[in-house]
Biopython code that builds the backbone (N, CA, C, O; Angstrom):
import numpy as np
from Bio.PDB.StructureBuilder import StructureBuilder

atoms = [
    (1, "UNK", "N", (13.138, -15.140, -19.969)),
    (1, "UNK", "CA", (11.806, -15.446, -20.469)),
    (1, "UNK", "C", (11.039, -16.191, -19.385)),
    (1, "UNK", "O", (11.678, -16.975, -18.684)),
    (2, "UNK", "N", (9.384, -15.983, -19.119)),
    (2, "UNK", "CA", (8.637, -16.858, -18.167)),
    (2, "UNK", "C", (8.391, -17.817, -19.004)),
    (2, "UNK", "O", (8.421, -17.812, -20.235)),
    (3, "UNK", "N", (8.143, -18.653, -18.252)),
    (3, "UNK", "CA", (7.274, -20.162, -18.666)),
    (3, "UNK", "C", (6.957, -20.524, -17.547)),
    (3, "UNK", "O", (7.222, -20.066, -16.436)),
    (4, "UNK", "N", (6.183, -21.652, -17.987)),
    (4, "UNK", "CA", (5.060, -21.932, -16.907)),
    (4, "UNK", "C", (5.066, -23.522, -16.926)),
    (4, "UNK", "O", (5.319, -23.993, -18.035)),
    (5, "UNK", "N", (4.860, -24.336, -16.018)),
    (5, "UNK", "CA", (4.894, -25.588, -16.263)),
    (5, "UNK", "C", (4.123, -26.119, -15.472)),
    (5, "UNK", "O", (4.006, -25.751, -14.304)),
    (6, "UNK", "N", (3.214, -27.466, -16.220)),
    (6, "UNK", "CA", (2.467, -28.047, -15.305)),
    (6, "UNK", "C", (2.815, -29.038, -15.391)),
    (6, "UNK", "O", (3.278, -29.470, -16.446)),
    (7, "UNK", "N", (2.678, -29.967, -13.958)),
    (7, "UNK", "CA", (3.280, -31.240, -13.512)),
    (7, "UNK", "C", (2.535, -31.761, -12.928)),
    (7, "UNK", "O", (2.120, -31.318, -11.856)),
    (8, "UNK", "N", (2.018, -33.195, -13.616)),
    (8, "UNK", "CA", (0.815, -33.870, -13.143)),
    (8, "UNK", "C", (1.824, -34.572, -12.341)),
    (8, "UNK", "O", (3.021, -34.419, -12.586)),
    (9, "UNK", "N", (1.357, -35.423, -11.282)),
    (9, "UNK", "CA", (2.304, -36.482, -10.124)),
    (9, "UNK", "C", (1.074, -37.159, -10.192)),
    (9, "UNK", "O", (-0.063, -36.723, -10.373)),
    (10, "UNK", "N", (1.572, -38.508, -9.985)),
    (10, "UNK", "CA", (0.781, -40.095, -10.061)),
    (10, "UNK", "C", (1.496, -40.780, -8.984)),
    (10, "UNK", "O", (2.702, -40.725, -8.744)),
    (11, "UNK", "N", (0.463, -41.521, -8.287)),
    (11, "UNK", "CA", (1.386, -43.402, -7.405)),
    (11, "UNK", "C", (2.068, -43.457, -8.530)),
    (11, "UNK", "O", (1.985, -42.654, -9.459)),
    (12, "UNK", "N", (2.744, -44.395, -8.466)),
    (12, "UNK", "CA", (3.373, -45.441, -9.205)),
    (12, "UNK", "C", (2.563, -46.739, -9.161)),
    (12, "UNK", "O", (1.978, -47.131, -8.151)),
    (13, "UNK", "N", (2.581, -47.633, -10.824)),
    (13, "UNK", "CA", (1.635, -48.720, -10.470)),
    (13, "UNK", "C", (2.194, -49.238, -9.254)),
    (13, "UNK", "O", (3.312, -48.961, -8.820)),
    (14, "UNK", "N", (1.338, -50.017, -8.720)),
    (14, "UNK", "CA", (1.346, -51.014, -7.469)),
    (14, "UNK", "C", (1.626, -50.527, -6.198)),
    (14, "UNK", "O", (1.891, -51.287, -5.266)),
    (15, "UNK", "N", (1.579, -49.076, -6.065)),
    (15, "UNK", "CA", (1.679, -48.227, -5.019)),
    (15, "UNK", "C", (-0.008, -48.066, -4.615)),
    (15, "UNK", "O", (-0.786, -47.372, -5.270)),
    (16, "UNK", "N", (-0.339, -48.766, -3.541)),
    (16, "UNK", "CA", (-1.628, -48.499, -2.658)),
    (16, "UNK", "C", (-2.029, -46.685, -2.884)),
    (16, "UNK", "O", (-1.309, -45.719, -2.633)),
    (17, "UNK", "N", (-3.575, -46.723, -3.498)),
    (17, "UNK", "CA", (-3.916, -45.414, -3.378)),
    (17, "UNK", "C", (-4.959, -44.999, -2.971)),
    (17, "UNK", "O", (-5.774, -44.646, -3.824)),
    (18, "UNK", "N", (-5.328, -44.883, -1.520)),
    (18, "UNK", "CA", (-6.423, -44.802, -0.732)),
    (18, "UNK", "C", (-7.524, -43.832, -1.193)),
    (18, "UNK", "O", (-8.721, -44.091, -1.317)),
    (19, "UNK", "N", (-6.975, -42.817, -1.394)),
    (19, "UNK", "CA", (-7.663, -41.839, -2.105)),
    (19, "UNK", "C", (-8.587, -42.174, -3.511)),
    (19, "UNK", "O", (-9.740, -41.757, -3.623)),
    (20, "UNK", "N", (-8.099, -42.759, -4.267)),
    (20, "UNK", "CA", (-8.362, -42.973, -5.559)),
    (20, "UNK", "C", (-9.863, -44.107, -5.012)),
    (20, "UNK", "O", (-11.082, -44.084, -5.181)),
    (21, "UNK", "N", (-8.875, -44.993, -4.310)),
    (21, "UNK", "CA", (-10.218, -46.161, -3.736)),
    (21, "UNK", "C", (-11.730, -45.446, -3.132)),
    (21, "UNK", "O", (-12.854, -45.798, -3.490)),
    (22, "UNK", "N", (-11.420, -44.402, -2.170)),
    (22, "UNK", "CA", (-12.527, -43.247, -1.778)),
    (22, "UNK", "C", (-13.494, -42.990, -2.695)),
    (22, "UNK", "O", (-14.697, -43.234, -2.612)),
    (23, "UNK", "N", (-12.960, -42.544, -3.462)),
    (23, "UNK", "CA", (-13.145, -41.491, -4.547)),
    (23, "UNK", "C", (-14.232, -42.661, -5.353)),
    (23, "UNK", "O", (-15.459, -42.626, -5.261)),
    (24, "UNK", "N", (-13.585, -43.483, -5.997)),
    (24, "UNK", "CA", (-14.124, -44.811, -6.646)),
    (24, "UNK", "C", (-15.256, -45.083, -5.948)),
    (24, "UNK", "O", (-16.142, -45.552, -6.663)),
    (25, "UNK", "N", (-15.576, -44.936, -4.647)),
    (25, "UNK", "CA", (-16.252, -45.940, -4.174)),
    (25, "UNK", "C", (-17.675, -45.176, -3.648)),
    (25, "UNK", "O", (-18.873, -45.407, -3.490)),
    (26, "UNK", "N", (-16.675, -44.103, -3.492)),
    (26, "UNK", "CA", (-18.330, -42.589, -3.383)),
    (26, "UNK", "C", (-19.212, -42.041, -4.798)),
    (26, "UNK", "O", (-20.254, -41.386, -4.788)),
    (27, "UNK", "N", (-18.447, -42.525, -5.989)),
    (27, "UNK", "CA", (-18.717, -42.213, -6.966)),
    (27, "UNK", "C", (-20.130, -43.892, -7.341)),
    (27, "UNK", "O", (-21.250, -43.850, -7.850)),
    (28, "UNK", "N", (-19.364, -45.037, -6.821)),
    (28, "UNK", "CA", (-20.354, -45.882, -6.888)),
    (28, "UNK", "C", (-21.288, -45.703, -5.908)),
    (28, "UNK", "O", (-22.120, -46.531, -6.280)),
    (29, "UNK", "N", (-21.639, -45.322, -5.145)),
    (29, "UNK", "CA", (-22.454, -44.804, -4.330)),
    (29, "UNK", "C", (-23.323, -43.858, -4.637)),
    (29, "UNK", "O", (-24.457, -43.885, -4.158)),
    (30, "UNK", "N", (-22.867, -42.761, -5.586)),
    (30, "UNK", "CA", (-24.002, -41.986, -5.442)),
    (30, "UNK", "C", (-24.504, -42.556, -7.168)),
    (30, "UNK", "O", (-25.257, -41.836, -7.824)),
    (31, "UNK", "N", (-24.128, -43.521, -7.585)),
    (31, "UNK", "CA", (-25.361, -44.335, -8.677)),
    (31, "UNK", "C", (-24.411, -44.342, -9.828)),
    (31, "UNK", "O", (-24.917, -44.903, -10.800)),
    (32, "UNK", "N", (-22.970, -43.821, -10.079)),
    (32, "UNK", "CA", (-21.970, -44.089, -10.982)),
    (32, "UNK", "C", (-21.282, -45.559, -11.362)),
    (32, "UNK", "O", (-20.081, -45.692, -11.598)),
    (33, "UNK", "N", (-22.443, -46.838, -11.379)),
    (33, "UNK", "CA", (-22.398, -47.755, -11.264)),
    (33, "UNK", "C", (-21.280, -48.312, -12.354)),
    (33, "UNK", "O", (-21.090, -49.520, -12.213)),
    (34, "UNK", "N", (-20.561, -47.750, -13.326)),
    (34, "UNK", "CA", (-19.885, -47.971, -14.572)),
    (34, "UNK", "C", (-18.238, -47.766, -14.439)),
    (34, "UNK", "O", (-17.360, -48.158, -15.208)),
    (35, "UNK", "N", (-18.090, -46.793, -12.824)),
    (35, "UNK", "CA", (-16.981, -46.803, -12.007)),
    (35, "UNK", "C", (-16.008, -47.856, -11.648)),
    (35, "UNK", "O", (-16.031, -48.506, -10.603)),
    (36, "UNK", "N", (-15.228, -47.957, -12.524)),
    (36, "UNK", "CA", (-14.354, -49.279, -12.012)),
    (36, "UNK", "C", (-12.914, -49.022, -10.896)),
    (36, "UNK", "O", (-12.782, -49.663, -9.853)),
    (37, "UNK", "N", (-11.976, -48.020, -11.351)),
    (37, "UNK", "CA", (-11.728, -47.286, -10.575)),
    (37, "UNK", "C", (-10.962, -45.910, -10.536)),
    (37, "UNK", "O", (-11.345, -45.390, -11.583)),
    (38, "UNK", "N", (-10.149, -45.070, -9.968)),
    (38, "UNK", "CA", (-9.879, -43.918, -9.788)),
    (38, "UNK", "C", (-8.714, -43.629, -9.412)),
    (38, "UNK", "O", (-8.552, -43.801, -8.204)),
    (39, "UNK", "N", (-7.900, -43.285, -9.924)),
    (39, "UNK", "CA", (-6.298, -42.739, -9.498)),
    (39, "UNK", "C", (-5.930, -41.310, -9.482)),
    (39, "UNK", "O", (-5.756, -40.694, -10.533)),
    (40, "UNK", "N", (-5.836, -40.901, -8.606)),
    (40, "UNK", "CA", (-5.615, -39.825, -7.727)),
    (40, "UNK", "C", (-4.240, -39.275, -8.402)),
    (40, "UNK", "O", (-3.500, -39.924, -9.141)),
    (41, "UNK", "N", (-4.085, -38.048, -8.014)),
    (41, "UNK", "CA", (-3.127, -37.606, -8.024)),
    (41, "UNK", "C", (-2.605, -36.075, -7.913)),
    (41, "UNK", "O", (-3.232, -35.548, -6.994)),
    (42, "UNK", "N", (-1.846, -35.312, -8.402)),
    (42, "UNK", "CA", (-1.916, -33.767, -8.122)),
    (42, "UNK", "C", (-1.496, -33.244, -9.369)),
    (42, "UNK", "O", (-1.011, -33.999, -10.211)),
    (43, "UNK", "N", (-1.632, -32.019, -9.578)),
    (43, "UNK", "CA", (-1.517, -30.759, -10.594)),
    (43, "UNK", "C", (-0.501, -29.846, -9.926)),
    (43, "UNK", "O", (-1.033, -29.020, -9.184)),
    (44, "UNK", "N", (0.745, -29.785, -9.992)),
    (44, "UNK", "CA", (1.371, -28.379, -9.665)),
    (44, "UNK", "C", (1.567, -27.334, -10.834)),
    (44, "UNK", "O", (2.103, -27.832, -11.824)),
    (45, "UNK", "N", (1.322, -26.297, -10.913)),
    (45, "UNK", "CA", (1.579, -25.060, -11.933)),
    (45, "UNK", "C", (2.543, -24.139, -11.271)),
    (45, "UNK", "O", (2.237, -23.415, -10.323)),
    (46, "UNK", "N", (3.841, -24.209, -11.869)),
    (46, "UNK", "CA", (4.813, -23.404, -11.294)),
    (46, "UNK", "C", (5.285, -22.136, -12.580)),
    (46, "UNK", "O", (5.419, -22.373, -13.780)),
    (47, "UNK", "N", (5.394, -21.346, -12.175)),
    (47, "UNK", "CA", (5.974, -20.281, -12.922)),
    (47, "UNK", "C", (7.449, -19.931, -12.657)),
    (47, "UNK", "O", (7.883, -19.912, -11.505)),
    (48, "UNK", "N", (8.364, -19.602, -13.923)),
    (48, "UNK", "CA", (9.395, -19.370, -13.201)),
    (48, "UNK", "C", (10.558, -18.888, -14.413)),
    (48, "UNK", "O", (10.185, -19.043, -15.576)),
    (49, "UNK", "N", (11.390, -18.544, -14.277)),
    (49, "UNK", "CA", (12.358, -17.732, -15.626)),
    (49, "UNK", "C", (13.761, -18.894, -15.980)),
    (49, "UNK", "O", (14.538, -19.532, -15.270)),
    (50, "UNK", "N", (13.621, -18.783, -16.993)),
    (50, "UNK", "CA", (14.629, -19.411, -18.125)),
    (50, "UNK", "C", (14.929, -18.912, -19.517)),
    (50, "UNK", "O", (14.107, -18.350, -20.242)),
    (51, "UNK", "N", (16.102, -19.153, -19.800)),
    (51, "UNK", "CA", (16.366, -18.425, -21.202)),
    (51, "UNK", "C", (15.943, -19.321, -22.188)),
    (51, "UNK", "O", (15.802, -18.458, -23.054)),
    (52, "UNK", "N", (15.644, -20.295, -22.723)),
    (52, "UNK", "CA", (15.071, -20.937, -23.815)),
    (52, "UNK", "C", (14.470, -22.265, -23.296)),
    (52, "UNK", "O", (14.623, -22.902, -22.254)),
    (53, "UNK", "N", (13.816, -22.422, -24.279)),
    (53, "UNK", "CA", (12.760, -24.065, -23.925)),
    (53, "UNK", "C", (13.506, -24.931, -23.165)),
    (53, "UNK", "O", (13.103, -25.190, -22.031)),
    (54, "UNK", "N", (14.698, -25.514, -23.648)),
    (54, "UNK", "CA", (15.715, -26.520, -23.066)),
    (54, "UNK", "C", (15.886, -26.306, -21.840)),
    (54, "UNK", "O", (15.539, -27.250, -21.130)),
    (55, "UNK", "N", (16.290, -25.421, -21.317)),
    (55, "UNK", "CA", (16.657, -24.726, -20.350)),
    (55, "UNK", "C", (15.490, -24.742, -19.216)),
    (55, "UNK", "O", (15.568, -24.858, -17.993)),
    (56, "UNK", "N", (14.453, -24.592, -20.029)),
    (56, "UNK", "CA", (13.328, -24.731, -19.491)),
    (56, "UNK", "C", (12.823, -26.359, -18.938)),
    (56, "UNK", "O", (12.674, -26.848, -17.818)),
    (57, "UNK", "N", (12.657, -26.877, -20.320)),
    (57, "UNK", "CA", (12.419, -28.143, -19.895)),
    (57, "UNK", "C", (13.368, -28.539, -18.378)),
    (57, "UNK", "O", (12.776, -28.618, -17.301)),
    (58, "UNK", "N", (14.637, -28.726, -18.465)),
    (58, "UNK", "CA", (15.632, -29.178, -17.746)),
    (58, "UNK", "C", (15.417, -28.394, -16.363)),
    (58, "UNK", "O", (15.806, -28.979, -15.352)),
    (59, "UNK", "N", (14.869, -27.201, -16.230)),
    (59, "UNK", "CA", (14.593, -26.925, -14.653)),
    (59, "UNK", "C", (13.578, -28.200, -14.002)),
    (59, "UNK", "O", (13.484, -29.027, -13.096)),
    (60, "UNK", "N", (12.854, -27.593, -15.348)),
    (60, "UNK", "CA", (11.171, -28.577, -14.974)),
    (60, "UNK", "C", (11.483, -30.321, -13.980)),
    (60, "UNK", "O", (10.890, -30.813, -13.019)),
    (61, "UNK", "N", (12.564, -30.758, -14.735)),
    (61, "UNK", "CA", (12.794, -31.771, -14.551)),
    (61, "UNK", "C", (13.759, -31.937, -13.426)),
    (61, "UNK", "O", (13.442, -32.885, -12.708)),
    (62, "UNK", "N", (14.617, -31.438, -13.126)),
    (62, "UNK", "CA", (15.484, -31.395, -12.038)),
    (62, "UNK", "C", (13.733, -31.027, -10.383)),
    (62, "UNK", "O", (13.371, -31.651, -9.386)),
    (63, "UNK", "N", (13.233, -29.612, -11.140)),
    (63, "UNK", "CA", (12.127, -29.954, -9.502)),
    (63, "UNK", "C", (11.593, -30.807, -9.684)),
    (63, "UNK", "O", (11.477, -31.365, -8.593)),
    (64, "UNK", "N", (10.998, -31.516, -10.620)),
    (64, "UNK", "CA", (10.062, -33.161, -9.959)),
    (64, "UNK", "C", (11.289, -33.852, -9.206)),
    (64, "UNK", "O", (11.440, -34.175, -8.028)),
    (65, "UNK", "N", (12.099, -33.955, -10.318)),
    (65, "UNK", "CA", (12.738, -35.469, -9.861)),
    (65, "UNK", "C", (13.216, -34.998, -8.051)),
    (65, "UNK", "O", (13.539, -35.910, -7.289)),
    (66, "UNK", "N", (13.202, -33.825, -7.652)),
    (66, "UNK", "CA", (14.283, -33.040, -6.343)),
    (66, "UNK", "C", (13.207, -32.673, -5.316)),
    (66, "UNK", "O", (13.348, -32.626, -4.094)),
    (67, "UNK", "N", (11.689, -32.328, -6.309)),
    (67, "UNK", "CA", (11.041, -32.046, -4.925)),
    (67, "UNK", "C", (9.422, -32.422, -5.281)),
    (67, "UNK", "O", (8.793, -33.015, -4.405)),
    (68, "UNK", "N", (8.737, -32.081, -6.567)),
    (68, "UNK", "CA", (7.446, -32.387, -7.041)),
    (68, "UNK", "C", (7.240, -33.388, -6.767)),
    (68, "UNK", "O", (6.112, -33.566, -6.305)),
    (69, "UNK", "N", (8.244, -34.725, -6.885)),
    (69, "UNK", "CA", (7.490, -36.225, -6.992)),
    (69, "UNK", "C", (8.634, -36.917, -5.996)),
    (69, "UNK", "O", (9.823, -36.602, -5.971)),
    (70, "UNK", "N", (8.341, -37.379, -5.628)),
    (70, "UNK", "CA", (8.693, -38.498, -4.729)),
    (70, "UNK", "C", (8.855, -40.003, -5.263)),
    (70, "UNK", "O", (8.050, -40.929, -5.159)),
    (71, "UNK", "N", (10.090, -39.985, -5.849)),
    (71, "UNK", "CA", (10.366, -40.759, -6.846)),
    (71, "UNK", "C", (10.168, -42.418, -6.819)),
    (71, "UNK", "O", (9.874, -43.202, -7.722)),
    (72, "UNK", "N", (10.476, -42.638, -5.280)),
    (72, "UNK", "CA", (10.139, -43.794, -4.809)),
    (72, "UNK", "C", (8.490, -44.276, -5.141)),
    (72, "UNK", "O", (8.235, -45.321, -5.739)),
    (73, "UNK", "N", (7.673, -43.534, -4.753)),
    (73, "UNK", "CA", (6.393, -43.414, -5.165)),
    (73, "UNK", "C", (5.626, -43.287, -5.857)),
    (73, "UNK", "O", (4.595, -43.938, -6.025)),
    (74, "UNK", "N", (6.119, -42.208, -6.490)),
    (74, "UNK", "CA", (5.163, -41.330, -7.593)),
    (74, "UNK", "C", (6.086, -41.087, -8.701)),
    (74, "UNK", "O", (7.310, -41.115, -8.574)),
    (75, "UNK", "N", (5.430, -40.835, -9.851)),
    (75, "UNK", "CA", (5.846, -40.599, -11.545)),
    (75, "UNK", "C", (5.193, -39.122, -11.819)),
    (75, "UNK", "O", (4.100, -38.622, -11.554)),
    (76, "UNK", "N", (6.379, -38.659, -12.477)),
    (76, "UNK", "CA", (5.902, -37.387, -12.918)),
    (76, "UNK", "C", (5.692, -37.296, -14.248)),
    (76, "UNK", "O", (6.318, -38.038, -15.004)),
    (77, "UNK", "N", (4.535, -36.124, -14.861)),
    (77, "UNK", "CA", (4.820, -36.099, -16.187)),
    (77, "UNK", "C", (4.718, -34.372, -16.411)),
    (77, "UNK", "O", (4.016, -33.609, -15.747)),
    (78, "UNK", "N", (5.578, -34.030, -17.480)),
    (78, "UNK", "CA", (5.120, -32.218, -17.328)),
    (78, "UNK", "C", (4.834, -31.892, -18.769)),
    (78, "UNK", "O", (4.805, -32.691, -19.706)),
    (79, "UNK", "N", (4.592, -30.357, -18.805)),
    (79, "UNK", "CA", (4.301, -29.722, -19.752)),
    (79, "UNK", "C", (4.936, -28.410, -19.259)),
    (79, "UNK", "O", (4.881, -27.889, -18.145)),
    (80, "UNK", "N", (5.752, -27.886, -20.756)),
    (80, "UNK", "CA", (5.925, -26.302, -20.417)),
    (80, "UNK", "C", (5.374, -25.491, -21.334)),
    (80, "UNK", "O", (4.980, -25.901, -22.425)),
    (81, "UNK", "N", (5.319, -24.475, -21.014)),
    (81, "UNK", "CA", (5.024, -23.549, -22.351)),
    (81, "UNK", "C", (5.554, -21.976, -21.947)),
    (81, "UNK", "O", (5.796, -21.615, -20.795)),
    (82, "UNK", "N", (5.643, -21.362, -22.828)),
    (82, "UNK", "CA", (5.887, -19.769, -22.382)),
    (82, "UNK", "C", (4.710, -19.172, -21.775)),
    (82, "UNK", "O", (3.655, -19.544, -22.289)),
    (83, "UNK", "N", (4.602, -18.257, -20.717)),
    (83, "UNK", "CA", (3.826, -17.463, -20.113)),
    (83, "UNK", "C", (2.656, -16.908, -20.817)),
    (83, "UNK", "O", (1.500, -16.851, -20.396)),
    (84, "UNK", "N", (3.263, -16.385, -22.293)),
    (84, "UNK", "CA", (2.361, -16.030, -23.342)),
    (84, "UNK", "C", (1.468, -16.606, -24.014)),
    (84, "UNK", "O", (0.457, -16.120, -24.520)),
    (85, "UNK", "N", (1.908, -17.837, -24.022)),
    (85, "UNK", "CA", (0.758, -19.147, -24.562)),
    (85, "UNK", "C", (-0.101, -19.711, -23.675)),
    (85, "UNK", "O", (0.053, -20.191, -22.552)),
    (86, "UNK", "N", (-1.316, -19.518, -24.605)),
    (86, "UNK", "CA", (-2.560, -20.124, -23.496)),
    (86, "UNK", "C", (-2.256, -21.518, -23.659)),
    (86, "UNK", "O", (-1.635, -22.158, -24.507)),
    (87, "UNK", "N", (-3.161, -21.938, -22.112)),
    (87, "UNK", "CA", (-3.088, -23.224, -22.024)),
    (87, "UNK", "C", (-4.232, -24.079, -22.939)),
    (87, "UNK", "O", (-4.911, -23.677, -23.883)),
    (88, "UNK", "N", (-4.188, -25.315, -22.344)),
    (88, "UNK", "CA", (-5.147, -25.956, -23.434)),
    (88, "UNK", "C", (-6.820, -25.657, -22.879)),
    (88, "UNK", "O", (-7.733, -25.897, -23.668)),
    (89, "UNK", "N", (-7.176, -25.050, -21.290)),
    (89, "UNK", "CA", (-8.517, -24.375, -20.925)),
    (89, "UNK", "C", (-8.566, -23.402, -21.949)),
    (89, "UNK", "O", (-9.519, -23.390, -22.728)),
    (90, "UNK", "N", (-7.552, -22.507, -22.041)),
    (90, "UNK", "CA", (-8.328, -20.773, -23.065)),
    (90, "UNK", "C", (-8.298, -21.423, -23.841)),
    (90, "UNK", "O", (-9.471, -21.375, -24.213)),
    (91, "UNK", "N", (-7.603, -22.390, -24.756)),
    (91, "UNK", "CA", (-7.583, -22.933, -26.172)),
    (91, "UNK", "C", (-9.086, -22.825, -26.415)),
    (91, "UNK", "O", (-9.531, -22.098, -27.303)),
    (92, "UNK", "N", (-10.183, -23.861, -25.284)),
    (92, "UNK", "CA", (-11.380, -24.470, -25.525)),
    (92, "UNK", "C", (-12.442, -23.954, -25.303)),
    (92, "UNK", "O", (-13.534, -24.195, -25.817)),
    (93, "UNK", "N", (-12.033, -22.875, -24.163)),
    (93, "UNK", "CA", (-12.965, -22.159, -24.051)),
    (93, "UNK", "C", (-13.931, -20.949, -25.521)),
    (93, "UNK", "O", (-14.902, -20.260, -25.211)),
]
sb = StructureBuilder()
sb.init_structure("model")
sb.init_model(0)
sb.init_chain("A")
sb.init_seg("    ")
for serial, (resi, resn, name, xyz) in enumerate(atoms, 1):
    if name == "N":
        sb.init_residue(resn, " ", resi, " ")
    sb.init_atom(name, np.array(xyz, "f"), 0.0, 1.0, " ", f" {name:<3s}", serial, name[0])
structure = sb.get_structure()
């Protein structure tokens, strides 16, 4: 069976995040004066085959913890679903 999984990656609190500070600070700049601040981070969407959810979940989790996130650093969080199920964009659209 496909499934599909998305894996948000975060710093970890108290991990310096330059980016996020950027981001924050261009946003107060162009008049987003209500900007306090901004944490960065990434979206991976991986596709990939497993025989049931569990199975599924448990890949999911072996690649953050092995290669998605950088554990020292960053926190992962995921979502799976089967290939066949829309995500929560078609849901809303």
């Amino acid at each position: 069976m496909r499934w599909i999984a998305e894996a948000h990656v975060q710093l970890r609190p108290g991990i310096a995040d330059p980016e996020g500070l950027t981001v924050a600070s261009g946003l107060r700049a162009l008049g987003f004066d209500s900007v306090s601040e901004v944490h960065s981070g990434k979206l991976l969407r991986v596709s990939f085959e497993a025989d049931d959810v569990g199975g599924a979940r448990s890949q999911v989790e072996s690649m953050c913890r092995r290669l998605l996130a950088n554990p020292v650093m960053e926190v992962a969080t995921w979502e799976v679903r089967a290939d066949d199920e829309p995500n929560e964009e078609a849901r809303l659209a």
